[in-house]
C-alpha positions as CSV (number, residue, x, y, z in Angstrom):
1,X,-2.0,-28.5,-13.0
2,X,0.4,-25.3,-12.7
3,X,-0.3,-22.7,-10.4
4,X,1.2,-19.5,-11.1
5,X,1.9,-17.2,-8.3
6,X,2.4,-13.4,-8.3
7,X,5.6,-13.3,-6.1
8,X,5.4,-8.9,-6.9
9,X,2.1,-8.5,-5.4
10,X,2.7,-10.4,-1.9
11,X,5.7,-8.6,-1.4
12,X,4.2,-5.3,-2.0
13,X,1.7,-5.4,-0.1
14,X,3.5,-6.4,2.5
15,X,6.1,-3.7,2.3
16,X,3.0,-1.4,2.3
17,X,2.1,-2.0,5.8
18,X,5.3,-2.5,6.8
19,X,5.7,1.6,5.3
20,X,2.2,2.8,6.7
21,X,3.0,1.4,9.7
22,X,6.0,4.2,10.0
23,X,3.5,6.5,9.7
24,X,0.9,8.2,12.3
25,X,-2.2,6.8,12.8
26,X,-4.2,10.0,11.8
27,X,-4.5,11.1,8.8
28,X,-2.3,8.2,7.0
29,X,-3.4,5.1,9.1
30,X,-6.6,6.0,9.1
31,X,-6.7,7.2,5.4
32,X,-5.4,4.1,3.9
33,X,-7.6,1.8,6.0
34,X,-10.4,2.9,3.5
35,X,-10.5,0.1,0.8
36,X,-10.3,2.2,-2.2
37,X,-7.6,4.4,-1.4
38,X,-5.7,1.0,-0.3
39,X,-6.2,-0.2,-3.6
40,X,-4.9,3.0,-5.1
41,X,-2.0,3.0,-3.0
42,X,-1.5,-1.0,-4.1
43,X,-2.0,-0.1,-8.3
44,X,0.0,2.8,-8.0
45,X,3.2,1.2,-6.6
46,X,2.2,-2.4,-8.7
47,X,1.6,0.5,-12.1
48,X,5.6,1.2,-11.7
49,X,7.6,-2.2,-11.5
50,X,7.4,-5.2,-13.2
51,X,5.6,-8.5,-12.1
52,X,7.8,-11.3,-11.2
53,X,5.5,-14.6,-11.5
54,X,7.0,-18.6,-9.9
55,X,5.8,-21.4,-11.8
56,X,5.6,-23.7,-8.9
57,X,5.7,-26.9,-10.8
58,X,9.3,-25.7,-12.7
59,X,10.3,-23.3,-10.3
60,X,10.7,-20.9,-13.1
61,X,10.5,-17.1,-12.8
62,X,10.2,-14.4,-15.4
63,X,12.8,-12.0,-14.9
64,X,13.0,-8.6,-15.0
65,X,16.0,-7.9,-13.4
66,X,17.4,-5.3,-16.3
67,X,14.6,-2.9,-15.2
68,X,14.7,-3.6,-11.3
69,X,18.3,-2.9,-9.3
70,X,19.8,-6.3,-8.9
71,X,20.6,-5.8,-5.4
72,X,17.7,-7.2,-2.8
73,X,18.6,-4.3,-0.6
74,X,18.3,-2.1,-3.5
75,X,15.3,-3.1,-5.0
76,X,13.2,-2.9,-1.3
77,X,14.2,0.5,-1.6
78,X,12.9,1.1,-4.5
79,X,9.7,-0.2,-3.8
80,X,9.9,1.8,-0.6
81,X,10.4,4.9,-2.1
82,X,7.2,4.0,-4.8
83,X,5.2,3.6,-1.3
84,X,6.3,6.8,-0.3
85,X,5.4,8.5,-3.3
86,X,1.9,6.9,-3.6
87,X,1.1,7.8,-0.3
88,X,2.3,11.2,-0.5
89,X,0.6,11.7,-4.7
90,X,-2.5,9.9,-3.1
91,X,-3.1,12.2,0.0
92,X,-2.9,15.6,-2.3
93,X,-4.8,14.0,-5.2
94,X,-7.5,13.0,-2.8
95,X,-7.4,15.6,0.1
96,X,-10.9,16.5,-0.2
97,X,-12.5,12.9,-0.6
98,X,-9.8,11.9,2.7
99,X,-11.2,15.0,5.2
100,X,-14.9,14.4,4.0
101,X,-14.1,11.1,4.7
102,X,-12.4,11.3,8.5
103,X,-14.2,14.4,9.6
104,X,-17.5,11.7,9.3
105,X,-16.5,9.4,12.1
106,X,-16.8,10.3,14.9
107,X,-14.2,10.5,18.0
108,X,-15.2,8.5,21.0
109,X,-13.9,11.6,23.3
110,X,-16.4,14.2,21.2
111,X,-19.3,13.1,21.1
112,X,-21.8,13.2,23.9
113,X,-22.0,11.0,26.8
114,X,-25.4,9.1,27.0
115,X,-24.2,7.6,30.1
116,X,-26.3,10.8,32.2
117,X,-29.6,10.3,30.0
């Protein structure tokens, strides 16, 4: 039996939160720790490069290094910059649906102690 492995979508996501993880904890953080807009953030970077899938059984790889830089270092980069971009494209497109969304939780410090009755 072959198992086919998409090599593309570890490393991304990986490299996603190695990149949010640059970033502050509110709005970003907190933003991107709500399921869909992760998934956004994950089809918009996966919607811009090419799939790279490992046979395990052959150890054979489809190739798509004439539209990714050929350098390792280069093509992180690249990814990193298509993180960057979501993020920032993802935040404008969905500014409204983000603040509905945070101004809803509450923060421990503002809401009313109980403690007194």
């Amino acid at each position: 039996m072959k198992t086919v492995i998409n090599l593309t979508q570890q490393s991304v996501i990986a490299e996603i939160e190695s990149v949010l993880g640059t970033y502050s904890y509110y709005p970003y953080q907190q933003a991107f720790a709500i399921p869909e807009l992760r998934q956004d953030l994950i089809a918009y970077v996966f919607s811009r490069i090419p799939c790279f899938y490992n046979n395990q059984e052959t150890d054979n790889a489809c190739d798509w290094s004439d539209k990714l830089p050929r350098n390792p270092l280069e093509h992180q980069i690249h990814i990193e910059g298509l993180i960057y971009q979501g993020i920032q494209s993802i935040i404008q497109a969905k500014s409204e649906c983000i603040s509905h969304h945070l101004c809803a939780t509450v923060q421990p410090g503002c809401e009313p102690s109980h403690w007194f009755g």
